[in-house]
TILOKOL-854589 format. One record per residue (C-alpha): residue number from 1; x, y, z; residue in three letters. Coordinates in Angstrom, 2 decimals. Last residue first. Example, Ala and Ser with C-alpha at 12.3 -4.5 7.8 and 13.67 -1.06 7.14 Angstrom:
! TILOKOL-854589
(2, (13.67, -1.06, 7.14), 'ser')
(1, (12.30, -4.50, 7.80), 'ala')
This chain:
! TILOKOL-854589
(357, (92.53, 145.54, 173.75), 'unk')
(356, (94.07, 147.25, 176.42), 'unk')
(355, (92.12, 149.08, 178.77), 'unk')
(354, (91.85, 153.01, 179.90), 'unk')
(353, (87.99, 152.97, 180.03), 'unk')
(352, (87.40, 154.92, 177.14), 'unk')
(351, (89.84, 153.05, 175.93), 'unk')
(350, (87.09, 149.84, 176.28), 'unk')
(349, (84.61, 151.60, 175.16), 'unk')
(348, (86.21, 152.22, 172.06), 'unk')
(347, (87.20, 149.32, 171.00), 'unk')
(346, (83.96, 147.97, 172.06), 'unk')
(345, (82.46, 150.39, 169.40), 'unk')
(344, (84.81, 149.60, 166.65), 'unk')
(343, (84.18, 146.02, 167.44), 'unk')
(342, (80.25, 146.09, 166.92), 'unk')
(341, (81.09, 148.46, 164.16), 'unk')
(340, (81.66, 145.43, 161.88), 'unk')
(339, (82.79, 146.35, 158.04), 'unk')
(338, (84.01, 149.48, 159.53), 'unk')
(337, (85.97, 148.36, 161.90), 'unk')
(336, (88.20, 146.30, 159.88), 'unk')
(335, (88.03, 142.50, 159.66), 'unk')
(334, (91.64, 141.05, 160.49), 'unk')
(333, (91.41, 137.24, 159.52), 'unk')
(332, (93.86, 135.39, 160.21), 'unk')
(331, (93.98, 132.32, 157.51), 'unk')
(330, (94.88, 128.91, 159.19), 'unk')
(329, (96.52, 126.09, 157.50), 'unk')
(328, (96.53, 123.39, 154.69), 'unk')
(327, (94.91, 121.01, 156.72), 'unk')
(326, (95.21, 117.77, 154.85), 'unk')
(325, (92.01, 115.75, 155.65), 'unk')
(324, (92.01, 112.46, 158.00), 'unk')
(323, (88.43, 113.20, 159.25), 'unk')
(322, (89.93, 113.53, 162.92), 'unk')
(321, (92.12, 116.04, 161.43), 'unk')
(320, (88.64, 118.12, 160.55), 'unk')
(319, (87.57, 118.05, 164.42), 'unk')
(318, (90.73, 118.28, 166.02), 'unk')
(317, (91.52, 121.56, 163.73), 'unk')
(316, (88.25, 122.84, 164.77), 'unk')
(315, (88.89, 122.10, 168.88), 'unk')
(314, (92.70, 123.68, 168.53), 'unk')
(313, (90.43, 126.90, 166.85), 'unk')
(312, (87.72, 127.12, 169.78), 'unk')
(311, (90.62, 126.45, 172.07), 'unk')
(310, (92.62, 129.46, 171.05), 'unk')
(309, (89.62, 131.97, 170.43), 'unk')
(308, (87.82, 133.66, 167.73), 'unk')
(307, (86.89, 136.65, 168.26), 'unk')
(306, (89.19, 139.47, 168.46), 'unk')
(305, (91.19, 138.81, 165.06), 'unk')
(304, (89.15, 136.18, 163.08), 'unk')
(303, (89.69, 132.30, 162.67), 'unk')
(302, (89.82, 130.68, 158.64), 'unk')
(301, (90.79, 127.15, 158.61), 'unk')
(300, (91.78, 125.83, 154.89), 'unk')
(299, (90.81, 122.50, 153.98), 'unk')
(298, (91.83, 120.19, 151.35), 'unk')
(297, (90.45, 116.11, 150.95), 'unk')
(296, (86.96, 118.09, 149.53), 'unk')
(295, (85.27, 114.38, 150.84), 'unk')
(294, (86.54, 114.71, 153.99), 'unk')
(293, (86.14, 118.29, 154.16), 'unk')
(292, (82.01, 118.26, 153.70), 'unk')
(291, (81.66, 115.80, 155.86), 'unk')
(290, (83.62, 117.51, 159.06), 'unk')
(289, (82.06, 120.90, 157.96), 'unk')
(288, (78.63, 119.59, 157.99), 'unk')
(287, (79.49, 117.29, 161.26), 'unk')
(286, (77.01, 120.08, 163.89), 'unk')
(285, (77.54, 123.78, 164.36), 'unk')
(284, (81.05, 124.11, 166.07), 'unk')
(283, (82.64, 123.65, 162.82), 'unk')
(282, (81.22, 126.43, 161.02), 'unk')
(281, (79.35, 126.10, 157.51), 'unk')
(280, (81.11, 125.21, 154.53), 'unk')
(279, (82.44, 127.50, 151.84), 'unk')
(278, (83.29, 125.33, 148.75), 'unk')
(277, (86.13, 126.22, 146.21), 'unk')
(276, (87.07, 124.34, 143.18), 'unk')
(275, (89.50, 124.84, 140.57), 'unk')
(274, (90.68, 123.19, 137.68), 'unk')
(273, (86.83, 123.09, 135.94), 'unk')
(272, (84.92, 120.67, 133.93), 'unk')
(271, (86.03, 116.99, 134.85), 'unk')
(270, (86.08, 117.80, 138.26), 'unk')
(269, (82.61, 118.81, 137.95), 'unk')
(268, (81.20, 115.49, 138.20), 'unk')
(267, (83.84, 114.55, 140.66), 'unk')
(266, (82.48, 116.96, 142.94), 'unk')
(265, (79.02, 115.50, 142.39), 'unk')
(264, (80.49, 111.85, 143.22), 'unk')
(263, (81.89, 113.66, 146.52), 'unk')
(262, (78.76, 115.51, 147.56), 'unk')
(261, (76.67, 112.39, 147.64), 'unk')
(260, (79.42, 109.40, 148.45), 'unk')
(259, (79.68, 110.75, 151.36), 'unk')
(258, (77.44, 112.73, 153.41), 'unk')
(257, (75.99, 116.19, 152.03), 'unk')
(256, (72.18, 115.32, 151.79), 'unk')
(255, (72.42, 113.40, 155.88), 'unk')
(254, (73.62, 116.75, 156.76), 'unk')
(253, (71.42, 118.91, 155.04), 'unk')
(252, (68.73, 117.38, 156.39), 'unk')
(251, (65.49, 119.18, 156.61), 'unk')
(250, (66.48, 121.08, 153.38), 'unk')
(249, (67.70, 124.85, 152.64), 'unk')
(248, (67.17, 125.83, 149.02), 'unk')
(247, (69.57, 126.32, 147.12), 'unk')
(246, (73.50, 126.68, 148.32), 'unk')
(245, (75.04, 128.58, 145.39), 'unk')
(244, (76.43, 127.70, 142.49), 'unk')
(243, (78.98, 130.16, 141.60), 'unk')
(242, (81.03, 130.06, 137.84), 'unk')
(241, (84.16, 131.81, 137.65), 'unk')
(240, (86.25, 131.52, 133.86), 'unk')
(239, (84.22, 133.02, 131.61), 'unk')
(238, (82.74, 135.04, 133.88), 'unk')
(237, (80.11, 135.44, 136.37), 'unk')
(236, (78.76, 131.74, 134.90), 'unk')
(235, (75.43, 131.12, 137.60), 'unk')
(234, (75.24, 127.36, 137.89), 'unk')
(233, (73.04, 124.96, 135.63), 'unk')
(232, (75.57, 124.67, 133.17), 'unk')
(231, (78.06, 123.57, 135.38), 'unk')
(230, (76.11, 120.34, 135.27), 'unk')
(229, (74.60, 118.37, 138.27), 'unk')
(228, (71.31, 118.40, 137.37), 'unk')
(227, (68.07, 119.50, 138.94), 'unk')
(226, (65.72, 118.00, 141.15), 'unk')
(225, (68.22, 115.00, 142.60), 'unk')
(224, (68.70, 115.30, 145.59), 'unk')
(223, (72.17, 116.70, 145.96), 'unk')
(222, (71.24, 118.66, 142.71), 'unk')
(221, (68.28, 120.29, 144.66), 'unk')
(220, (70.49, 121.25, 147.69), 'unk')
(219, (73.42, 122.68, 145.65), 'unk')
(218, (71.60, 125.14, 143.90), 'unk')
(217, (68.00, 125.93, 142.80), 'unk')
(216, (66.33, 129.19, 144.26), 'unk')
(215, (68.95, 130.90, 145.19), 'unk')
(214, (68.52, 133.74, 142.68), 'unk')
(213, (72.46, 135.76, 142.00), 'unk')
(212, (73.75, 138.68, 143.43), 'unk')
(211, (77.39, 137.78, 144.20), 'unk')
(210, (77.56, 138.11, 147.35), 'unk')
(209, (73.99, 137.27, 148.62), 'unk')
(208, (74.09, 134.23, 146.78), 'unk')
(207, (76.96, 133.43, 148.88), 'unk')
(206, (75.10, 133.94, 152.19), 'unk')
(205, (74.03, 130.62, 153.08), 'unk')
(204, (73.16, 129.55, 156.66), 'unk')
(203, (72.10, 126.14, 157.16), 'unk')
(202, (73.18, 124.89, 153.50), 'unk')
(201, (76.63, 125.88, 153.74), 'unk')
(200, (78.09, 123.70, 150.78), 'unk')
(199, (78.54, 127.07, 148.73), 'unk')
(198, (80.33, 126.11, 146.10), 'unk')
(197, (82.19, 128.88, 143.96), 'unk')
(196, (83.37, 126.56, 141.01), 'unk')
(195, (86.58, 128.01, 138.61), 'unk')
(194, (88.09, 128.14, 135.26), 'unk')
(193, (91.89, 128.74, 135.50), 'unk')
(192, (92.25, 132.05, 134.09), 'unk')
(191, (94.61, 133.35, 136.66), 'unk')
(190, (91.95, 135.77, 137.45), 'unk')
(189, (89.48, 132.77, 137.98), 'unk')
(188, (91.81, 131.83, 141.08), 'unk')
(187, (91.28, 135.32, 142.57), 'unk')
(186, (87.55, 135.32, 142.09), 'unk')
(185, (87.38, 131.95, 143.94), 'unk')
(184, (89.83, 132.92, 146.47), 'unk')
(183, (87.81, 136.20, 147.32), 'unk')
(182, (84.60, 134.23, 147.37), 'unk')
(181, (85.85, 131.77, 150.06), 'unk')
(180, (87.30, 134.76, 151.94), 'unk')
(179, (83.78, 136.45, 152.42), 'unk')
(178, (82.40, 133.39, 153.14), 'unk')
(177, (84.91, 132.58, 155.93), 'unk')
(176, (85.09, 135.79, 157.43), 'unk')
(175, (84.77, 134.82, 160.98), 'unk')
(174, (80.86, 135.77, 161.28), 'unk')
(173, (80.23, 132.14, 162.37), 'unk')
(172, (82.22, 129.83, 164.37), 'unk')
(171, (85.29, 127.77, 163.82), 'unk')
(170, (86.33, 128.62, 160.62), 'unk')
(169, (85.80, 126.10, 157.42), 'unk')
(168, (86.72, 126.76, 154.00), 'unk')
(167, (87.09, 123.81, 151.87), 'unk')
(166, (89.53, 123.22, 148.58), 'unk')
(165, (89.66, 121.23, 145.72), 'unk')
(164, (91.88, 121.44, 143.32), 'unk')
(163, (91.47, 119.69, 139.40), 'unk')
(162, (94.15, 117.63, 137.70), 'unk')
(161, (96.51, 118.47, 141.29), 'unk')
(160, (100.19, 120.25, 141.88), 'unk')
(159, (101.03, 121.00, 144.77), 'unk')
(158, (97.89, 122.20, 147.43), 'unk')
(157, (100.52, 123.62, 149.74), 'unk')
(156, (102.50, 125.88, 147.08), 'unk')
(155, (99.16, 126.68, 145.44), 'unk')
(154, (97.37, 127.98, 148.75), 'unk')
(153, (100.39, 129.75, 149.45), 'unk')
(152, (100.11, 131.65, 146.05), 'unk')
(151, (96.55, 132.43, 146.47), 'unk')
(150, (96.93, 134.14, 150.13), 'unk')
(149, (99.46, 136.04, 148.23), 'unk')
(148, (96.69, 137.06, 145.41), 'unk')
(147, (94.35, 137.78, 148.71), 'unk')
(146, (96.45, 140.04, 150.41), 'unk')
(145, (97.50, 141.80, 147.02), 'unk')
(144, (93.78, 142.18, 146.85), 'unk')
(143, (93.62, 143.83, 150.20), 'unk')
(142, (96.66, 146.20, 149.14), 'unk')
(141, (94.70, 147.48, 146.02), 'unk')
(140, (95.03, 146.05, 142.93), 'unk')
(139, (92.54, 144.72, 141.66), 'unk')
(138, (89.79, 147.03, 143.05), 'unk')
(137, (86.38, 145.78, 142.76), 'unk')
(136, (87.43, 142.03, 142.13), 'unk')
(135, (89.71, 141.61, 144.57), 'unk')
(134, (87.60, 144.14, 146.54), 'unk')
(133, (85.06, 141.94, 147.44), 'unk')
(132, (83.27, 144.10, 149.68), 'unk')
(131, (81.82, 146.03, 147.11), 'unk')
(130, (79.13, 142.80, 146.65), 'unk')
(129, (79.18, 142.36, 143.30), 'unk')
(128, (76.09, 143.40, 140.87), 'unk')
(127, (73.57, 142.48, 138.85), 'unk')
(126, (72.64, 144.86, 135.67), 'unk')
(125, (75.14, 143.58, 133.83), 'unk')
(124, (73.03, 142.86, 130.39), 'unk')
(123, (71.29, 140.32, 132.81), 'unk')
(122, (74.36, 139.00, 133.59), 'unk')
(121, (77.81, 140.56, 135.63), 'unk')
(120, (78.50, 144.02, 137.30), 'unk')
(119, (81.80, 144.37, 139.35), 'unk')
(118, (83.86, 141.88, 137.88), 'unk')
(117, (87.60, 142.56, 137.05), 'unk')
(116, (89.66, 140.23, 135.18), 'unk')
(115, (93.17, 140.68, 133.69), 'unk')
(114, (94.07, 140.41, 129.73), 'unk')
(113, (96.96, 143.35, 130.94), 'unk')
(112, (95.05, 145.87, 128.34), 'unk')
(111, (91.65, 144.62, 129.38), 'unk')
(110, (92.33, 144.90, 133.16), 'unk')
(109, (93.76, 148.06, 132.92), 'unk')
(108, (90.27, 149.02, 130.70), 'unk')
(107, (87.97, 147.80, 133.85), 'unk')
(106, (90.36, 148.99, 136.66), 'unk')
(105, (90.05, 152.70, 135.14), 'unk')
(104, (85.99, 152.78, 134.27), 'unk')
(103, (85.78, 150.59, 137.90), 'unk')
(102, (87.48, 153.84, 139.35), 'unk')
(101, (85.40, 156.57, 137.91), 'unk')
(100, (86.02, 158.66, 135.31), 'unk')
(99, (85.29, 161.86, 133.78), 'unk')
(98, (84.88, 163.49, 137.11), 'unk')
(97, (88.03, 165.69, 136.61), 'unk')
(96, (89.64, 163.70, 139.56), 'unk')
(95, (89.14, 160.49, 138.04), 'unk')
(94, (90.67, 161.41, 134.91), 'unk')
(93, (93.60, 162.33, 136.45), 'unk')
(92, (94.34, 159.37, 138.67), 'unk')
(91, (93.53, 157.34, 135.57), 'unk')
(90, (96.09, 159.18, 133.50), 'unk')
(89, (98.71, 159.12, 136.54), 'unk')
(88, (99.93, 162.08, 138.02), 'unk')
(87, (102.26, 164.68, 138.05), 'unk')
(86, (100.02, 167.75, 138.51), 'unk')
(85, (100.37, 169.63, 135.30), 'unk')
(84, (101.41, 166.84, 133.46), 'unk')
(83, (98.30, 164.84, 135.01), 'unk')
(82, (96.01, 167.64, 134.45), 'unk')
(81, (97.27, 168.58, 130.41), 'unk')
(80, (96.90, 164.71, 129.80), 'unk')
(79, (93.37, 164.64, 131.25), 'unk')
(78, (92.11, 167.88, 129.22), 'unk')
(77, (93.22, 165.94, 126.02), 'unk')
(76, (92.08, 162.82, 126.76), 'unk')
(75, (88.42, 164.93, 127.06), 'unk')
(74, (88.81, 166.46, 123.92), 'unk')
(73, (89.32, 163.12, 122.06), 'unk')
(72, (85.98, 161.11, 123.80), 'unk')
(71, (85.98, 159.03, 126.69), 'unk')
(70, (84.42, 155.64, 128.06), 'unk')
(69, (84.02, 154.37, 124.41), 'unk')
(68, (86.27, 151.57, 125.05), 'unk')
(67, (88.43, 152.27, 122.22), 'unk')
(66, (88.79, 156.01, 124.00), 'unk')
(65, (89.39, 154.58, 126.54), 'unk')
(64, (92.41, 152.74, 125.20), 'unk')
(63, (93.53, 155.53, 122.64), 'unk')
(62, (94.10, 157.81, 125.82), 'unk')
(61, (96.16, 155.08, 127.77), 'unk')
(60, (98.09, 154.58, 124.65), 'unk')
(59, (98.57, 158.25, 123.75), 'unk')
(58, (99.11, 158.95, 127.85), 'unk')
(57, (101.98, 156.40, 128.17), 'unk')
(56, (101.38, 155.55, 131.88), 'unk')
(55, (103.80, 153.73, 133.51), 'unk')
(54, (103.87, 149.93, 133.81), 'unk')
(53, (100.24, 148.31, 135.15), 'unk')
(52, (101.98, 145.47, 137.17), 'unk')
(51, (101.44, 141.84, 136.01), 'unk')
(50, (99.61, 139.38, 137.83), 'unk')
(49, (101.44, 137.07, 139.31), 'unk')
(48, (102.54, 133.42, 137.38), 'unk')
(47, (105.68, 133.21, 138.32), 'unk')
(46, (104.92, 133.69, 141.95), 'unk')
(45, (102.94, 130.18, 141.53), 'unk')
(44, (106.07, 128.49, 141.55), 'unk')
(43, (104.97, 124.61, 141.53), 'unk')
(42, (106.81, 121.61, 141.37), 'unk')
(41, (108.89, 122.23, 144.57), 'unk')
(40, (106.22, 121.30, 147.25), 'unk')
(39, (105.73, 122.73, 151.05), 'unk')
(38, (106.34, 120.58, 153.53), 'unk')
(37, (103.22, 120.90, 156.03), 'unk')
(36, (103.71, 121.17, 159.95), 'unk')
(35, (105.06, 124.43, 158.86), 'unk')
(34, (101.91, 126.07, 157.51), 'unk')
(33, (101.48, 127.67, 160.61), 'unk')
(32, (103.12, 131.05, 158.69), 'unk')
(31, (104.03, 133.90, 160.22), 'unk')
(30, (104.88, 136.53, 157.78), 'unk')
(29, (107.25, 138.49, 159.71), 'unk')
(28, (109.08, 141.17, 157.39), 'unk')
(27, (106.09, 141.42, 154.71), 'unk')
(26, (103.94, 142.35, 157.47), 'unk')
(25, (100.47, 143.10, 154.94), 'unk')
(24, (98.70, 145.91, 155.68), 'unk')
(23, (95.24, 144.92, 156.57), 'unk')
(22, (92.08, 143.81, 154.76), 'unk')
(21, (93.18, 139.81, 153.58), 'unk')
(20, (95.04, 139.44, 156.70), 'unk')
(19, (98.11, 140.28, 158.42), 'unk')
(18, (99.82, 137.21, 156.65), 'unk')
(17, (100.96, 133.62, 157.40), 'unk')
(16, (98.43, 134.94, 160.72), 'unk')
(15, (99.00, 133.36, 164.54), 'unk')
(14, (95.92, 131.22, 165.41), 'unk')
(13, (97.93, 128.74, 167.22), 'unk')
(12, (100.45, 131.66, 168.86), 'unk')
(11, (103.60, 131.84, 167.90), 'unk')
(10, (107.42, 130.62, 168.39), 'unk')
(9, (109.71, 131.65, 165.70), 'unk')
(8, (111.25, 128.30, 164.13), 'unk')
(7, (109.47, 125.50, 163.69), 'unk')
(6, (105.67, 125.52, 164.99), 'unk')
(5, (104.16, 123.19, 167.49), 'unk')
(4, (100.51, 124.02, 168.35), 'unk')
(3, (99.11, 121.39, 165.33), 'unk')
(2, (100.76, 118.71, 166.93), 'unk')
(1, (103.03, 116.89, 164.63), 'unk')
């Protein structure tokens, strides 16, 4: 089926299954280009959502941080007295009093519903997240909703597989794609399925970058041969996500990623983890994405919302279908204006001006 054609509602090719992983999401419309794809009926990975923190019971929230050494007795007491006063919840309330802040809150929430957060990780958690991941910074805002729901498709499409494997690809750079691959990775892990971050974009990594962590050995030197291909040798930010980044950048990356290389160190850790995620580089800059998906056998295109264009995203989907990989679909990416002013400022120019855009 051509990848244009689309039962039911008609829509554009790069039209979103959901507004995107930082936007409101259009729970009326969701506008899915999965349809060329039947979805399967062995898995329901709604069932297995994250629970909902239920009300606050302020003796239980109390004893919590107070087992967590983040406050003491008196303090409880002066948070209970603001959120009767004011109607609120116990974190709400603590926060406002300056006794808390919000990864305090999310990090005791997530160890009473057995739910990970990450915002620090190794060296005695001195390294930090990127605060644009905020499926890991703030669990459950609407973004991470996004993200969880982007999850959930992903697991409906995939069906059910000993170990998924899954490439991001958009098709140019600055669409998102990293950002989103990370996201996935962290929301995966929060189902406690152990997970591999791997970026594969050895011409212009920025996963490292992400999540804080040395690039100086990665998936370059175990492509070659310096250091081993063991999970042991990546960076574990929790018990159940482990990142190896991209190393080193090499002469060749794309003669180092061709098949069988990447795919007999995929199956390597295949045998380790149930999940893994590998950011590629763009399409429309040389075969890397092309070999890289072939041997993943699952891709996910990623475009962004006033950049990338029609044709640039038919030409993507030609160029991975034409390495007989399951497309799983396309992920619209709405990146607000203040993670790229660029577009704010155009935006603005351009009303300035009395346009649409």
């Amino acid at each position: 089926m051509s990848f244009l054609k689309k039962s039911g509602n008609k829509a554009s090719p790069n039209a979103p299954f959901f507004q995107s992983a930082f936007n409101e999401l259009d729970e009326s419309s969701p506008n899915s280009i999965f349809a060329h794809t039947e979805a399967p009926t062995t898995l329901s990975p709604d069932s297995i959502q994250t629970p909902r923190p239920a009300p606050d019971s302020p003796n239980r929230m109390g004893q919590a941080f107070i087992a967590a050494n983040k406050l003491t007795e008196d303090e409880v007491v002066r948070i209970v007295q603001l959120q009767q006063r004011k109607r609120i919840r116990f974190g709400e309330a603590a926060i406002k009093l300056g006794l808390l802040n919000e990864e305090d809150v999310h990090e005791v929430l997530a160890q009473q519903f057995n739910y990970q957060t990450i915002a620090k990780h190794g060296d005695g958690g001195k390294k930090r997240i990127s605060s644009r991941l905020l499926i890991s910074h703030s669990p459950y805002s609407t973004q991470a909703e996004a993200i969880r729901r982007f999850r959930s498709e992903v697991m409906l499409r995939a069906g059910e597989q000993p170990c998924l494997v899954i490439a991001l690809t958009s098709p140019n750079a600055k669409e998102g794609k990293s950002h989103l691959s990370a996201s996935l990775a962290i929301a995966f892990a929060q189902l406690n399925l152990k997970t591999l971050l791997l970026d594969a974009n050895l011409r212009k990594p920025s996963l490292h970058q992400l999540f804080d962590v040395t690039n100086k050995t990665g998936l370059s030197t175990m492509l070659v041969g310096r250091t081993l291909p063991t999970l042991d040798l990546s960076h574990a930010i929790t018990n159940f996500l482990h990142v190896i980044p991209s190393g080193p950048k090499p002469p060749n990356p794309t003669e180092i990623l061709s098949a069988p290389n990447l795919s007999d160190l995929l199956d390597k850790f295949k045998q380790d983890v149930k999940v893994i995620i590998i950011d590629t580089p763009p399409t429309r800059v040389g075969s890397d994405a092309q070999i890289i998906a072939s041997q993943a056998g699952n891709v996910v295109l990623v475009c962004r919302k006033d950049q990338t264009t029609a044709s640039n995203l038919r030409l993507a989907y030609e160029t991975i279908d034409t390495a007989s990989v399951r497309v799983l679909g396309t992920f619209f990416n709405n990146v607000p204006d203040v993670l790229d002013p660029t577009v704010g400022r155009i935006r603005q120019w351009l009303g300035r001006l009395g346009m649409p855009y």
